[in-house]
C-alpha positions in Angstrom: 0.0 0.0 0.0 1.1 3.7 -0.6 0.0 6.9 -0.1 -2.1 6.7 -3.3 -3.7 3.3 -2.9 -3.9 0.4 -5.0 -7.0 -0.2 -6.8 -7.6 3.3 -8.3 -10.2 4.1 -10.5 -9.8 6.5 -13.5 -13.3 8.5 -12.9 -15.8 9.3 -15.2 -17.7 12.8 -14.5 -21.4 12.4 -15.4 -23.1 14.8 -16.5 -26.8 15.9 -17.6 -27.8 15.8 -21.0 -26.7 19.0 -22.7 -23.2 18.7 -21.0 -23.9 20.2 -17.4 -22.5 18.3 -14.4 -24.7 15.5 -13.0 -24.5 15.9 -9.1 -26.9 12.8 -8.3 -25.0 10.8 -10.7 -21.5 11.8 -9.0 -22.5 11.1 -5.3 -24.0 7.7 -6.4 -20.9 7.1 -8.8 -18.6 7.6 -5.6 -21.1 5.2 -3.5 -20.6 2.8 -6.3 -17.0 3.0 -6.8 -16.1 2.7 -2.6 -18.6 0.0 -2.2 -17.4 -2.1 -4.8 -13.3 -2.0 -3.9 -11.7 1.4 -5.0 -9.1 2.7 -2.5 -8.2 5.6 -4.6 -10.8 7.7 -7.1 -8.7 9.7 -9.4 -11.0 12.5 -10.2 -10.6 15.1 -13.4 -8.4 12.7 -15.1 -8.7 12.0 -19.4 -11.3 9.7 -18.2 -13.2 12.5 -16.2 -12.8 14.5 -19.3 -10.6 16.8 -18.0 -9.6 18.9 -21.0 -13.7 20.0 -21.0 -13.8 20.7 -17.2 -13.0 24.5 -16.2 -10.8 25.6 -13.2 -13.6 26.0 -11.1 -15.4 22.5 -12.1 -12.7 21.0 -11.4 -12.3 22.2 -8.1 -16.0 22.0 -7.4 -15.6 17.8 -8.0 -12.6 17.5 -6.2 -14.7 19.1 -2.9 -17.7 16.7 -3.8 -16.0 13.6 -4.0 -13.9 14.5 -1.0 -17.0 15.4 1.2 -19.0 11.9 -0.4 -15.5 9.6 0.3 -14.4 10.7 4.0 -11.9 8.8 4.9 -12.8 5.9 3.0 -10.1 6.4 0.5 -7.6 8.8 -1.5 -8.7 11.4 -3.7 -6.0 12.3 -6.3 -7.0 15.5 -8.6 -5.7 15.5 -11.6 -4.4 19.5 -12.2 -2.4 18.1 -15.8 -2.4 20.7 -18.8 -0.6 22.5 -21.0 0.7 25.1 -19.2 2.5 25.9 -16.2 0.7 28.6 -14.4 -2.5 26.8 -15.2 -1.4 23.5 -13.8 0.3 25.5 -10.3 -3.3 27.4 -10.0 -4.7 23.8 -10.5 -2.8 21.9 -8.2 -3.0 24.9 -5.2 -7.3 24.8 -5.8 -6.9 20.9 -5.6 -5.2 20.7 -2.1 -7.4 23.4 -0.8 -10.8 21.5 -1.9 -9.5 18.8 0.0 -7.4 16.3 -2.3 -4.7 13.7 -1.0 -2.8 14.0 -3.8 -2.1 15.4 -7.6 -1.7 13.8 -11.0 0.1 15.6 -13.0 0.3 14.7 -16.8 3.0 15.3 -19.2 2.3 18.8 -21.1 1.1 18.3 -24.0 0.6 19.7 -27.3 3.9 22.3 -26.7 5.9 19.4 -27.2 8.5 20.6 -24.6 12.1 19.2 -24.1 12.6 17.2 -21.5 14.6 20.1 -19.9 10.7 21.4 -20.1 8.9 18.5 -18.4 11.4 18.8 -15.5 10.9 22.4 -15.2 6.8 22.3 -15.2 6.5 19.0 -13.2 9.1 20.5 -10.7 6.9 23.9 -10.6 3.8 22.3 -9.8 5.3 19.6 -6.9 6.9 22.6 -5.9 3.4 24.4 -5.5 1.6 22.8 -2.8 2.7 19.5 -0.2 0.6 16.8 -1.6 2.2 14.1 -3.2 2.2 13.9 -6.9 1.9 10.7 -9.3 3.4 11.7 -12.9 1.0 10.3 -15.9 3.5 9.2 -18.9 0.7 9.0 -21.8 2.6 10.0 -25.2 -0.1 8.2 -27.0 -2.5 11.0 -26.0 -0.1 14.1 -25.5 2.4 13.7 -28.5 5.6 13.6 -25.8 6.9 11.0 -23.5 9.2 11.2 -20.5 12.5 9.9 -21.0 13.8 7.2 -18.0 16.3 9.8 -17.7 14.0 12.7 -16.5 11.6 9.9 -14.6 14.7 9.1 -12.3 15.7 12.9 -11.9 12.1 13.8 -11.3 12.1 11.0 -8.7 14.8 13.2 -6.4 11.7 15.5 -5.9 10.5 14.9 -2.5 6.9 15.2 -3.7 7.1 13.0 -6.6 6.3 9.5 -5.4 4.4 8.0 -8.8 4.4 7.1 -12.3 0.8 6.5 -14.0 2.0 4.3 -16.9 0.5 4.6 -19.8 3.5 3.9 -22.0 3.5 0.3 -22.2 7.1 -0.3 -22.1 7.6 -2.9 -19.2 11.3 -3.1 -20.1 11.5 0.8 -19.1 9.0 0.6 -16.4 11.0 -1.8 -14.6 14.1 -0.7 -15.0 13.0 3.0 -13.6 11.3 1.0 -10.7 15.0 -0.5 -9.7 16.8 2.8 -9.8 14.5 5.0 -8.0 11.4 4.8 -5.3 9.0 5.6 -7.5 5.5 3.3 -7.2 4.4 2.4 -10.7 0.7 2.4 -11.7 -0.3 0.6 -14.9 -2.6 3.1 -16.5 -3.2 0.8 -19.7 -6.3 -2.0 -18.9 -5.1 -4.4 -21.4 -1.4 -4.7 -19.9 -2.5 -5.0 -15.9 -1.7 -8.1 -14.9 2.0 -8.0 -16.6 2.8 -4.7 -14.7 1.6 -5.9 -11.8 3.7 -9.2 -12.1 6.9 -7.2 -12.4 6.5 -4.8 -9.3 3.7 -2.0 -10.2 2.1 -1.0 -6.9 -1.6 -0.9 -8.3 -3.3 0.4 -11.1 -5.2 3.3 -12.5 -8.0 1.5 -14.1 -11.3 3.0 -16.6 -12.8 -1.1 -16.1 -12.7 -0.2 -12.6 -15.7 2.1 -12.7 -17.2 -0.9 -13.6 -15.6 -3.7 -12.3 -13.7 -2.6 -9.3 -14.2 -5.7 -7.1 -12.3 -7.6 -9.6 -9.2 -5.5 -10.4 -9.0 -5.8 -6.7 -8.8 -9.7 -6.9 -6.3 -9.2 -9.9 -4.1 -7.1 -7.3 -4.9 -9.2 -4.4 -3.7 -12.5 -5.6 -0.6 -11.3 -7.9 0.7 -10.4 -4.3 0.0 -13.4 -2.8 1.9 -14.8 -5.6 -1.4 -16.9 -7.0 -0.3 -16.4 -10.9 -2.6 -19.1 -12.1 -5.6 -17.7 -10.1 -4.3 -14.0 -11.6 -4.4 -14.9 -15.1 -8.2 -16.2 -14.8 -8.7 -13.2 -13.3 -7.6 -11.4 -16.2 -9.0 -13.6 -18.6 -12.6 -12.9 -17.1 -12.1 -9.3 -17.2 -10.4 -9.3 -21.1 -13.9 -9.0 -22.5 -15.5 -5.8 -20.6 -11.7 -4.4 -20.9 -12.0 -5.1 -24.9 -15.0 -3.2 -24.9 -14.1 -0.6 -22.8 -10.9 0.1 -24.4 -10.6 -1.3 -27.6 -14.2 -0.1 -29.5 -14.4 3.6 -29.4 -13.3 5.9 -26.6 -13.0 4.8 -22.9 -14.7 7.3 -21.5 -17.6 7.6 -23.1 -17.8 3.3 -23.2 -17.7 3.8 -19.1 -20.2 6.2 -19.2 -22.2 3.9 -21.3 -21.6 1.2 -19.3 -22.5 2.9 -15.9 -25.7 3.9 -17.2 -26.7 0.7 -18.3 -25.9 -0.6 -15.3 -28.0 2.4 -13.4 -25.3 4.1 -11.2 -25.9 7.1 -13.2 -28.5 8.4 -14.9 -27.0 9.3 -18.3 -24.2 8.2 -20.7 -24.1 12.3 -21.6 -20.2 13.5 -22.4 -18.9 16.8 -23.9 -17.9 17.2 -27.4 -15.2 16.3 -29.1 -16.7 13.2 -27.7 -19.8 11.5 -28.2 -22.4 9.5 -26.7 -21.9 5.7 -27.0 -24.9 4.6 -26.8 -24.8 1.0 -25.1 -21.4 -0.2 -23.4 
């Protein structure tokens, strides 16, 4: 266990119909997601739809999931964007709605150097005292962070975490041996391999769905119960296939969740659509 939990789930933020935020479909979302085995809720993540989300809806879910969870489990904000002083005014209204911790995606669409992703991720740990978990996505931001700048970010005090949503196992573990950084697997398909070589949990969209059972997953890799792990895995590869593999994981969540009547509509904003059964 660490300071960000194991069995974190990737959000989603419903909303009404026409885009607004869904309040009744938040407060029994969070019900849903404690009840059924999450230990961490990452709120306002790419799953939450966080590039649609203003400053102050942002900070306006990070104060209602905190108030709904308690002490039940962490609540990581996710303050990521494009640009510095955006993500250091983020991170500073996160910790004072209440969050446990940050997560701070690699900028994205600047393309910076990596001399750049040191500088803004070192701005915004250095902004407030919560911890912060790093989210390596290049698929989704056009950049990755080199092993080199994960093991000099690691010197940070308040840098504690990798999200890993890179896929390189070869990398991930070799940045695990040279620093004390706890790796999440932010990629559904690849779970049970990062957990098998040392990941400390995972970050998970199927999770809003099927929490219980990414808790098994985590639960017997650490007992060491490989076989029981990989039919685990193999009962999940079907909702994860059509989470993650058919359109966009969000709005499949959303979907899914609304089928399954923890919240009253599948509604996202544009760019995204609607899918309309999970």
């Amino acid at each position: 266990m660490t300071e960000f939990g194991a069995n974190l789930v990737a959000m989603v933020t419903p909303m009404q119909p026409g885009g607004a935020l869904c309040e009744p479909g938040l407060a029994r979302l969070v019900d849903h997601l404690l009840a059924t085995g999450c230990d961490g809720l990452v709120v306002g993540s790419t799953t939450g739809e966080s590039p649609t989300l203003s400053g102050a809806e942002s900070a306006g879910l990070i104060r209602a999931v905190v108030a709904r969870t308690g002490d039940r489990a962490r609540v990581i904000a996710g303050v990521g964007t494009h640009d510095t002083a955006t993500s250091v005014r983020r991170a500073r209204e996160a910790e004072a709605a209440g969050a446990d911790a940050l997560l701070l995606v690699c900028p994205y669409y600047s393309r910076p150097t990596q001399a750049g992703v040191l500088a803004h991720c070192r701005a915004v740990a250095d902004a407030t005292e919560l911890p912060v978990m790093l989210y390596d996505v290049p698929a989704r931001t056009g950049l990755a962070m080199t092993p080199a700048t994960l093991i000099e970010l690691a010197g940070h005090p308040r840098i504690r975490a990798v999200k890993d949503a890179k896929g390189d196992l070869a990398e991930a573990t070799t940045v695990m041996s040279r620093t004390s950084l706890a790796y999440y697997c932010g990629i559904d398909e690849l779970n049970l391999p990062y957990l098998a070589c040392g990941a400390a949990g995972l970050v998970s969209v199927v999770a809003n769905v099927a929490a219980g059972r990414t808790a098994d997953l985590i639960r017997t890799v650490r007992d060491g119960d490989l076989e029981r792990a990989r039919a685990i895995n193999k009962e999940l590869m079907p909702v994860t296939d059509r989470l993650m593999r058919a359109g966009t994981g969000a709005a499949n969540a959303k979907a899914a969740l609304a089928d399954l009547g923890i919240i009253p509509h599948a509604s996202v904003r544009l760019p995204l659509v609607e899918a309309k059964t999970a």
